[in-house]
N, C-alpha and C positions, 0 to 999 in steps of 0.2 A: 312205486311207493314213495312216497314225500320222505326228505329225509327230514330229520330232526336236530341235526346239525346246518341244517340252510338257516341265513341270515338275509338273503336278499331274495325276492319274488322269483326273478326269473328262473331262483337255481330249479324252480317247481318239475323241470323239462327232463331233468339229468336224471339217471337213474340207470338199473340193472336192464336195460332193455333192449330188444332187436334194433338196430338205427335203422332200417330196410322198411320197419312196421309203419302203416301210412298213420302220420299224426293225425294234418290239418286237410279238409277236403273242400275248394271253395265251392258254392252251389248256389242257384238261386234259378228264378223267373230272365235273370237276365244276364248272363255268367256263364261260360262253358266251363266242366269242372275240371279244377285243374289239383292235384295230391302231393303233397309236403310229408316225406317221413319224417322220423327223428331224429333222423342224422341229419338232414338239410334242416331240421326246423333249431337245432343246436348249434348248427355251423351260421346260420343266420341269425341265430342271438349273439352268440359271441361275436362273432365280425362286428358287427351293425355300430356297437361305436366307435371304432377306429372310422370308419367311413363317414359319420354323421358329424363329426366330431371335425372330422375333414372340410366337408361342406359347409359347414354352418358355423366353421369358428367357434363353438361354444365351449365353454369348460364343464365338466359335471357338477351337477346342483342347479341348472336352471329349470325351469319347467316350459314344457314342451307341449302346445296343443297337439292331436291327433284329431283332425277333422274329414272324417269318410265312411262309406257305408261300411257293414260288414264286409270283409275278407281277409284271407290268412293277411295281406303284407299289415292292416290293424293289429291284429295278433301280433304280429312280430315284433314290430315296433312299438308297440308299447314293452312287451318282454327286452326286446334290446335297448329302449331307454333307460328301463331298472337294470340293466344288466351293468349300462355304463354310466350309473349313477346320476341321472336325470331324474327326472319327476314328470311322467306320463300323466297330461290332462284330456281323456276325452269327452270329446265336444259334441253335445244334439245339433245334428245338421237341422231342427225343424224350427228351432228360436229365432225369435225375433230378435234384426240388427241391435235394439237397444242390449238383448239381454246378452246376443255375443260380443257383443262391448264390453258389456260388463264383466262378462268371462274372461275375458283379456287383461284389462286393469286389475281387479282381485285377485288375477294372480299372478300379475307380471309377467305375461308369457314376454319369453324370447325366441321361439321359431317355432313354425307351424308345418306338420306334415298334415299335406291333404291330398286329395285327390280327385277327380273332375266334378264329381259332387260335391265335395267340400270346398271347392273355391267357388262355385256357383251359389254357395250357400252363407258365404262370408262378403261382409261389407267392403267394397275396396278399400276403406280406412286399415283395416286393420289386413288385407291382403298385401299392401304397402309399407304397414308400417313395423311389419314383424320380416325375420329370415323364413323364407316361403321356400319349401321343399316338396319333389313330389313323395305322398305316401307309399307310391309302389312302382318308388326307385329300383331298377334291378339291383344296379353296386352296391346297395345297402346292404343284401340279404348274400354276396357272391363272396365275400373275403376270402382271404385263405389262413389271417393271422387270428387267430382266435383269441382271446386275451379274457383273464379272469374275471368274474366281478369284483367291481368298485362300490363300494359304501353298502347302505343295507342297515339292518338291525333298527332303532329308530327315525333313522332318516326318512323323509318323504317315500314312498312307491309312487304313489298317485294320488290326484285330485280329481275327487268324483263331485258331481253337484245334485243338489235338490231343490227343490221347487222352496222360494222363499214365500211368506205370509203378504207380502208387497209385489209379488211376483217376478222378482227377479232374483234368479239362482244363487243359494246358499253352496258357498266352496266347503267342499269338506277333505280336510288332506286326511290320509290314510297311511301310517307304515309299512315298512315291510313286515316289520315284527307281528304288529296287528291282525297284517292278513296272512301271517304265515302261523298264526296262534289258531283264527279263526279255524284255517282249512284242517288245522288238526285236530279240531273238534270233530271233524266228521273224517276220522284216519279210515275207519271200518267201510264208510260209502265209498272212500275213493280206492281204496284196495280192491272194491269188488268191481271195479268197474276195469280193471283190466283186460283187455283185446275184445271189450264192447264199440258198439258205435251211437256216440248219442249226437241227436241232432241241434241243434242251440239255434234258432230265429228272432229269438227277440235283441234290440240291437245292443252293439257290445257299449256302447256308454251308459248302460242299466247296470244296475249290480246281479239284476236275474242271469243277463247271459252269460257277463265275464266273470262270475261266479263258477255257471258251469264248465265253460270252457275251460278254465284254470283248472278244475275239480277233474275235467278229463285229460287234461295233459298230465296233472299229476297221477293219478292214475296210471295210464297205459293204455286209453285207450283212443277211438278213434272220434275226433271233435269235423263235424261236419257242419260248418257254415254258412244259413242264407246271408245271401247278398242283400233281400228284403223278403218280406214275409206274404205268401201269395198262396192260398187255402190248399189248392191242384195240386200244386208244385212240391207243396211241405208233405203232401199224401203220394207221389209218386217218389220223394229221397226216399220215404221211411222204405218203400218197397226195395227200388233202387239200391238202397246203400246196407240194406238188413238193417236199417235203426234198431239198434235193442232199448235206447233210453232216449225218450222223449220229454223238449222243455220248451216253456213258455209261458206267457200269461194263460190263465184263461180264457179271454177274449178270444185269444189264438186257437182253442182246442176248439171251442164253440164255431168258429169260423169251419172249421177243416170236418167239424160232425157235421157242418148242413150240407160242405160239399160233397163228403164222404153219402150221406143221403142222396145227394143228386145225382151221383155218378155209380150206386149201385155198387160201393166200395163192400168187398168182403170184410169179416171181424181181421185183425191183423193181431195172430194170434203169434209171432215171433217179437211182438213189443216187451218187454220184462216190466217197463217202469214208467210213469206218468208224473214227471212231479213240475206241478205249478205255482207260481207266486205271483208277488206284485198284488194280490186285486183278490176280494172275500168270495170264497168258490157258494155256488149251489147247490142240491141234491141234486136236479133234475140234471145239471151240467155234470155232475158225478157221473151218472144212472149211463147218457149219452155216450163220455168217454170209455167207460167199462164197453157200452156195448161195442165200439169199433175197436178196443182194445183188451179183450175180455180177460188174456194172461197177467194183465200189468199189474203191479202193484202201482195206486195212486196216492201222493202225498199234495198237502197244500204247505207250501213255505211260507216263511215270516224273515222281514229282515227288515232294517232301515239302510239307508247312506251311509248314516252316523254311528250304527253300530254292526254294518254286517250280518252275515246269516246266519252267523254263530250263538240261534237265541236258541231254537227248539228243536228237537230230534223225537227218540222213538223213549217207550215208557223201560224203567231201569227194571220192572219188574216184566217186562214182556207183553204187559196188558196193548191190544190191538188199538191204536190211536182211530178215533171214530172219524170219521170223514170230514167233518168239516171242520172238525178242528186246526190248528196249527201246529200241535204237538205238546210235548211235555220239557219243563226248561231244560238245557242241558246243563251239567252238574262242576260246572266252571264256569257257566255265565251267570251273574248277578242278577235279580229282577225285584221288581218292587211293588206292588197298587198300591197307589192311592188315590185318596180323594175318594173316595167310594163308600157305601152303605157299614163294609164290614172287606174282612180281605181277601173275600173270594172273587170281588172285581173290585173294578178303577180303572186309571190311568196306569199306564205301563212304564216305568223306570227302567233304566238298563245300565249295569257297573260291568265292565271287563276288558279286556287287554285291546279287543280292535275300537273299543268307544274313543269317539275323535274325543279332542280338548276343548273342539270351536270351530269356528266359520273365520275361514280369511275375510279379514278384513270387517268385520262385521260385529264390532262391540257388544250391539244390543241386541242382539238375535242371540248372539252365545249366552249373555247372561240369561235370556230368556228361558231358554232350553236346559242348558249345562251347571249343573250345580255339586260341587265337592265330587267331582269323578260323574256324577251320575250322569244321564240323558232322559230327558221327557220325552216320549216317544209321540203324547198327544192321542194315541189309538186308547180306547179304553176295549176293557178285555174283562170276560169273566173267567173263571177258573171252573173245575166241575170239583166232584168230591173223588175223581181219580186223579186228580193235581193235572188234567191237560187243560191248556188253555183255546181258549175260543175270540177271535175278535168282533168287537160288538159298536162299531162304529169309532167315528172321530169325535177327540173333544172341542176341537175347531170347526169351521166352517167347510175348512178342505174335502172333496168326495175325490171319489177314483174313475176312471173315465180309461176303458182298452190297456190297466197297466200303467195310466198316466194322471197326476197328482196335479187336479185343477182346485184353484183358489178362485171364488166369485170375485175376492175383489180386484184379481188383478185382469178380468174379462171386463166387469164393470168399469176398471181406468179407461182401458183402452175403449170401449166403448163410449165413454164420455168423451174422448176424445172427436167424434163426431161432431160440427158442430150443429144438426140437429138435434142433439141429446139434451135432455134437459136431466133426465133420472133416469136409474137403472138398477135392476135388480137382479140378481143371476145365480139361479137356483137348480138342484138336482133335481131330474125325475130316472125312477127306476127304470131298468132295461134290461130284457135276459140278456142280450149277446154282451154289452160293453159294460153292465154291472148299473151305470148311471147317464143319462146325458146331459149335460147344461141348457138348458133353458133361460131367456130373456123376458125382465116384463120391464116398458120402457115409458117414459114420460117423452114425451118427441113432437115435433112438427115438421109438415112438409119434407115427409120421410116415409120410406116402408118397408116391410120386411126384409124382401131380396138386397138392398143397398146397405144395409148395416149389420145382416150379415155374412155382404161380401167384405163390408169393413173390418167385421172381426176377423175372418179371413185373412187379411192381408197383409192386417198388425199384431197379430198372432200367431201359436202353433195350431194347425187344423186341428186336433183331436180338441182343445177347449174354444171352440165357436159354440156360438150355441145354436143348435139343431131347429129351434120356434125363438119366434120374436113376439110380443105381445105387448099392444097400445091397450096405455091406461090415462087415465086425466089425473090420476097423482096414485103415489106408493103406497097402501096402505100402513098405518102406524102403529105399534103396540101401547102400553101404557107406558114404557120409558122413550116416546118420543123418536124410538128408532124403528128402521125399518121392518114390518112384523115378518121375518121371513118363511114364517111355519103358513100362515094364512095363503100367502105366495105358493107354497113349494104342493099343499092342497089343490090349490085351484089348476095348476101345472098339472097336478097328475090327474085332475079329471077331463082337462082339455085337450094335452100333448097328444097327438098320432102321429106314429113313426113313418 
């Protein structure tokens, strides 16, 4: 049970419970598993900063990258940077050098734990020029001196990022207070989930997974994490490990129902719970999951960066939340439409205690978004006449791609960066498995398909390449002179095949 007297994140771990009970279980396609109770995952928070603290010369209060795939020493280390008052930044192993630069500079890291993926994935500028640690140092997690937490309450917990309008990652710091507000908005989920075993694959620098995970350490129950996400593999833990709660995007569930089809998977009727985010669900993606999961209760979540998960829950009168919605607000978070016909949609505001202030370092982005407490969330959303809300696309440009929050125009930079490019337009077409895919239409010479988009490729993260490239002898225009993108995004969906 979360106590209600915790001030700092990590204290999330402490509680009335077995230490013998298996917390953390690592798993994956490429990982042999290896299980962390709660007494070793306790004894490793608390040590963790006398020893780092050791190594790295640091005082507490600086911020600390975490750059590495899923696995408990992730977990821990970020818990034992809040424990000894750091500020845990985890870092997308799949950005581009420019943007882990910038991740650097905005926030002034001063030492990086990673691990052989994470220095494979980092520029040697900045492997050089910060205190480089490994992430799954033993001595970090072996101490014997335990020592209380330090700071807490408003202070930093951690810096999470999201996708900027220019495409380079907006920093968004987060408290402890914030996120220890949030999870008590859902006291009733995490109580139930005691001596469950839910499985968590999407990676912990999302707010989907290390949402969950925190949700099951607070909890009691058992947090089993992939190393990466591989369809086989996520359908043999659930067997494997009795998964009672399963999470992810969508994309994920959609992946593991074609496998679960190919390999003749029975219904897995010991699942209790489905609940996904990130990315606007389908029926037909509903209908799928029920059927390999036919016990489960399924939810779709809503959350931003900027303001956490703590937006929707279950309805105050009991009425059953229809499926594709995202719930009804919950009755301490603030909301607001605007911009809209009347106030059953709009644009989505959000006022309450985990809503960040701003973006390090980024004047004009905060004022764009952030106004007298509030937050733009950008998503516009209709309401029904049972007050649940429903999401009903972006008021920007931005689509959703596997869980992941692509901006056209920052495919189109890098893509001009080509210097056969002359123009570029970079437009969504529909997809059942990934929800959208990016598509290219390009003005170009002495150029063709395969080579530009191996370039996006190369100077980007693979989920926003875009899948077709398309030669034109100029962009089509609207009558303001700018690129008409609705004309584009038409002729995309009658040409594109997967």
């Amino acid at each position: 049970m979360l106590s209600k007297s915790s001030s700092n994140l990590a204290d999330i771990v402490w509680g009335n419970r077995d230490s013998e009970q298996i917390a953390l279980v690592d798993a994956g396609p490429d990982t042999i598993n290896s299980r962390l109770s709660y007494g070793d995952v306790q004894q490793a928070i608390q040590s963790f900063p006398k020893e780092f603290r050791g190594k790295s010369g640091l005082e507490p209060g600086h911020r600390v990258a975490v750059v590495g795939k899923n696995q408990s020493a992730h977990v821990l280390a970020s818990y034992g940077l809040m424990h000894g008052g750091y500020v845990a930044v985890p870092v997308n192993l799949q950005l581009s050098h420019e943007a882990l630069e910038h991740i650097y500079r905005v926030c002034d890291i001063a030492a990086t734990l990673a691990d052989r993926a994470g220095l494979e994935a980092l520029p040697a500028s900045l492997a050089s020029s910060t205190r480089l640690l490994a992430l799954d140092e033993p001595t970090f997690y072996a101490g014997r001196e335990p020592r209380p937490a330090t700071q807490g309450g408003d202070d930093e917990a951690v810096v999470m990022f999201t996708s900027g309008s220019t495409g380079l990652p907006k920093a968004v710091p987060i408290t402890h207070n914030g996120y220890l507000w949030a999870m008590r908005q859902f006291a009733d989920l995490i109580d139930s989930l005691a001596g469950q075993t839910v499985l968590a694959a999407a990676p912990l620098f999302h707010m989907n997974a290390q949402f969950h995970v925190q949700a099951a350490l607070a909890g009691g129950a058992t947090a089993v994490v992939m190393r990466r996400f591989e369809a086989g593999r996520f359908l043999e833990l659930i067997v494997e490990e009795s998964v009672t709660r399963v999470t992810g995007v969508p994309t994920m569930l959609a992946l593991a129902v074609r496998e679960a089809d190919r390999r003749g998977v029975r219904p897995m009727r010991h699942v209790q719970s489905v609940a996904m985010g990130s990315a606007p669900l389908s029926e037909a993606l509903v209908q799928e999951v029920k059927s390999l999961f036919p016990e489960a209760v399924i939810s779709n979540g809503y959350g931003t960066t900027e303001t956490g998960p703590a937006l929707f829950g279950a309805h105050p009168d009991g009425i059953p939340t229809p499926v594709q919605s995202i719930g009804y607000p919950l009755a301490k978070a603030g909301w607001d439409l605007r911009d809209g016909s009347d106030k059953s949609q709009g644009v989505l505001w959000v006022k309450h205690p985990m809503t960040a202030t701003g973006y390090l370092g980024d004047v004009a982005q905060t004022e764009a978004a952030f106004r007298d407490g509030w937050y733009c969330t950008k998503d516009r959303m209709v309401r029904d006449e049972d007050g649940f809300f429903y999401f009903d696309g972006r008021a920007d440009d931005m689509f959703v791609c596997a869980g992941e929050n692509i901006y056209p125009q920052e495919v189109e930079r890098r893509m001009l960066q080509h210097p056969a490019v002359r123009d570029v337009a970079v437009v969504p077409v529909p997809d059942e498995l990934k929800g959208y895919l990016p598509v290219a239409f390009v003005v170009a010479e002495n150029t063709d398909e395969a080579t530009l988009r191996d370039h996006a490729l190369r100077t980007g993260p693979a989920y926003a390449h875009p899948r077709a490239v398309y030669f034109l002898d100029q962009l089509p225009l609207g009558s303001t002179n700018k690129v008409d993108r609705q004309k584009l995004q038409r002729l995309a969906e009658q040409t594109f095949q997967r």
